[in-house]
N, C-alpha and C positions, 0 to 999 in steps of 0.2 A: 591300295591294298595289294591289287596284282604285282607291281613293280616290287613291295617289299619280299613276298614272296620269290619273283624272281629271281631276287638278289641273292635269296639264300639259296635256291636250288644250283645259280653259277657257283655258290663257293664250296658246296657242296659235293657236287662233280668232281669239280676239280680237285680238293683233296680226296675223294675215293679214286679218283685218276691215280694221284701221286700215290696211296697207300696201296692199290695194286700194283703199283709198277717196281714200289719199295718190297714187296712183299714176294714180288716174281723175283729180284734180283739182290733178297736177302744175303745171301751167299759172297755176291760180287763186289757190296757195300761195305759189311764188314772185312773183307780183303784188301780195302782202297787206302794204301799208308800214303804218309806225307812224305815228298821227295826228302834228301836231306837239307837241302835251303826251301822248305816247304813252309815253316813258321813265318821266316822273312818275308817269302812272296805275298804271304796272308797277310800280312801287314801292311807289304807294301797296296794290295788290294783294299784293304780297310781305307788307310790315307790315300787313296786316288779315287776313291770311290766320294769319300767325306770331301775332299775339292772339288769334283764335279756339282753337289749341290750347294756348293757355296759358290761356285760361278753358277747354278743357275739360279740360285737369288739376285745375283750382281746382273744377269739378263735380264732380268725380271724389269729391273729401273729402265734398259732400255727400251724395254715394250713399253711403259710409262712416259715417258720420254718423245715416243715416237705418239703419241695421244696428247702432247702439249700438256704434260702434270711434271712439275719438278719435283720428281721423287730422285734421290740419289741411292748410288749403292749402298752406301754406308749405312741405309736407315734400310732397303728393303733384300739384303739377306740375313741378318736377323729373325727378323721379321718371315723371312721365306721356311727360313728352318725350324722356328717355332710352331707354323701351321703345319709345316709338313708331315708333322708326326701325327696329326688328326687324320690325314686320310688312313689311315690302316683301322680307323673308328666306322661301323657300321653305316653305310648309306655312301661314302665316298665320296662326299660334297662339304663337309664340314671344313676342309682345309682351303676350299673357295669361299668358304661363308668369313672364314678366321680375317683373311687377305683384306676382303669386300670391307668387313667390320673397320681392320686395322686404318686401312685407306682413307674413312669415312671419317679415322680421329685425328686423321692429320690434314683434314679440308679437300679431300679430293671429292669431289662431288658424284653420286653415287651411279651414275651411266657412264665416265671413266672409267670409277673402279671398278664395277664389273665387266668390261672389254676388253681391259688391263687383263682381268684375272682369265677370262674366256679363251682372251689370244693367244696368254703362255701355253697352254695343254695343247693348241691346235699345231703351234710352230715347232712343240717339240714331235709332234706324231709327223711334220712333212722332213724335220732333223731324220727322224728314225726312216722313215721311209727312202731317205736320198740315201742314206749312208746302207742300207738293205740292198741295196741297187751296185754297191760294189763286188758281189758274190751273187752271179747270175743262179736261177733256179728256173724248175718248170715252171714256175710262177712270176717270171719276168715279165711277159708281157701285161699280166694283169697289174701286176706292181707299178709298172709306167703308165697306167694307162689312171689309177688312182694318184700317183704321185702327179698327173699333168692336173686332174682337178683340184687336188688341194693348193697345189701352186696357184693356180687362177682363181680358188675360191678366197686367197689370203690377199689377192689385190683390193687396194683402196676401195674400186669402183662397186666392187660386190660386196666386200667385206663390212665399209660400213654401213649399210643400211639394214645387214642384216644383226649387227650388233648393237644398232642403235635400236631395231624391234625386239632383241630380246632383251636391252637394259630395259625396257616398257615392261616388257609383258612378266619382266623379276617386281615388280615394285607396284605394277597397275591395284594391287591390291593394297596398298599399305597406303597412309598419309604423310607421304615426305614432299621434300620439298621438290620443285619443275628439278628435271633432270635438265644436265649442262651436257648437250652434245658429246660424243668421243666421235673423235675421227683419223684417221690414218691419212699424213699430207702426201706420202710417197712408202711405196712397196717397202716392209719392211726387212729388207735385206740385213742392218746390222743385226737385229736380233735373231734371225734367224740362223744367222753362221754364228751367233751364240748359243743357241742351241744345239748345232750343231757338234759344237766344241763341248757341250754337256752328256748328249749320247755318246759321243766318241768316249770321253772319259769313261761312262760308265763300262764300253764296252772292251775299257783295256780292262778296268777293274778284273770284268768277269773272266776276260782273258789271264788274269792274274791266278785268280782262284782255279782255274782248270789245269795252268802249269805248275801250282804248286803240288798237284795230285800225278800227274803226268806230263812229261818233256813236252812241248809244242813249238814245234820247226816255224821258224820264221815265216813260213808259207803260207802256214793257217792263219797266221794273228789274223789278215785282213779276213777273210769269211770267217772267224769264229765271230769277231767285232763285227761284221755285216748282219750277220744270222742272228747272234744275241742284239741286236736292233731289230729286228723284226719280230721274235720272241718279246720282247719291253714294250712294242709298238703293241702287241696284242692284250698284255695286262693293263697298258696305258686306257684302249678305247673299249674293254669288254667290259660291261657295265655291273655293276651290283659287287666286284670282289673289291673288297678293300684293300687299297696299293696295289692292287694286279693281283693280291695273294693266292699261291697256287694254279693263277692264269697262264706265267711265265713261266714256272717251272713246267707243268704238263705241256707246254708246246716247244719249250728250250729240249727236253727230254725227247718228246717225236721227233 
């Protein structure tokens, strides 16, 4: 009961966040015209944004893959972008439940699929975190000092025991069938520099969307794409909004 309430009060903030800030800079908003190749950029922002989540459904088989399940791409980014649209659904787990389900109707046995599903969100938050680390801040040192644990929490030796305890403790209450071990043979380095390649995308997108409103010198791309990785890192792990909703904008905004 507390966590659903808490849920509501993050998304809650955070649109009173965005409609004060909308509200202070009324003035500045309705002033913001589109450059004259401003429709194009938006466009091209749309299709480079829509590629990034269809490579990272096609990572997704990799995390799979690196668990010994022969899931290929071709069946799980479909699959990826169909759930995906669930997470913007209240509680922000439905689109792990969608995956978990999906997995279970094509034999994967359900302490895979849920490790499978666990490890994608974890590999794209240490994606966002390395790629944050190209555009120093007062916050550098804490950033390294986080990104050195999630690198060592993502190794085989820690990783899986601790996802083979929470594939237990999703299911200890249900009557299925013995859970089939998941385990990682080696550091999963492909997947991860595919995620990598998914934040990146996202963060020309957004770099897309900000040039078509105003000129941005070569100089910036790499810290606007650093910083909007760390703004997505925040909607990615703050719990209770749905999609990040309003999470990424009030801290892209500060």
């Amino acid at each position: 009961m507390l966590k659903r309430y808490l849920r509501w009060v993050i998304v809650a903030a955070a649109i009173a966040f965005l409609a004060h800030t909308l509200a202070n800079h009324w003035s500045e908003v309705t002033a913001i015209r589109l450059r004259t190749n401003g429709f194009s950029l938006l466009l091209s922002a749309l299709v480079v944004t829509l590629l990034a989540h269809c490579w990272s459904g096609w990572v997704w088989s990799w995390i799979l893959q690196a668990l010994q399940q022969p899931v290929q791409g071709i069946w799980s980014m479909p699959v990826y972008l169909k759930t995906n649209l669930l997470k913007y659904l209240p509680g922000n787990v439905w689109h792990f439940y969608g995956r978990v389900r999906a997995l279970g109707e094509i034999g994967v046995a359900r302490g895979p699929a849920i490790v499978g599903v666990v490890l994608e969100p974890l590999l794209m938050a240490t994606a966002a975190l390395l790629l944050g680390l190209a555009s120093p801040t007062q916050y550098w040192p804490g950033q390294i000092a986080v990104l050195g644990l999630v690198l060592g929490a993502v190794h085989p030796r820690w990783l899986n025991p601790l996802m083979n305890r929470l594939g237990q403790a999703k299911v200890k209450d249900q009557n299925t069938e013995q859970l089939a071990p998941a385990a990682l043979h080696r550091y999963p380095l492909k997947p991860l520099a595919g995620e990598l390649g998914f934040v990146l995308l996202r963060g020309l997108g957004f770099g897309l969307v900000v040039s078509a409103v105003s000129p941005l010198p070569i100089t910036l791309w790499l810290p606007v794409v650093s910083l909007f990785s760390l703004a997505w890192l925040a909607g990615l792990v703050i719990p209770g909004a749905p999609g990040g909703l309003g999470v990424f904008e009030a801290i892209a905004v500060t």
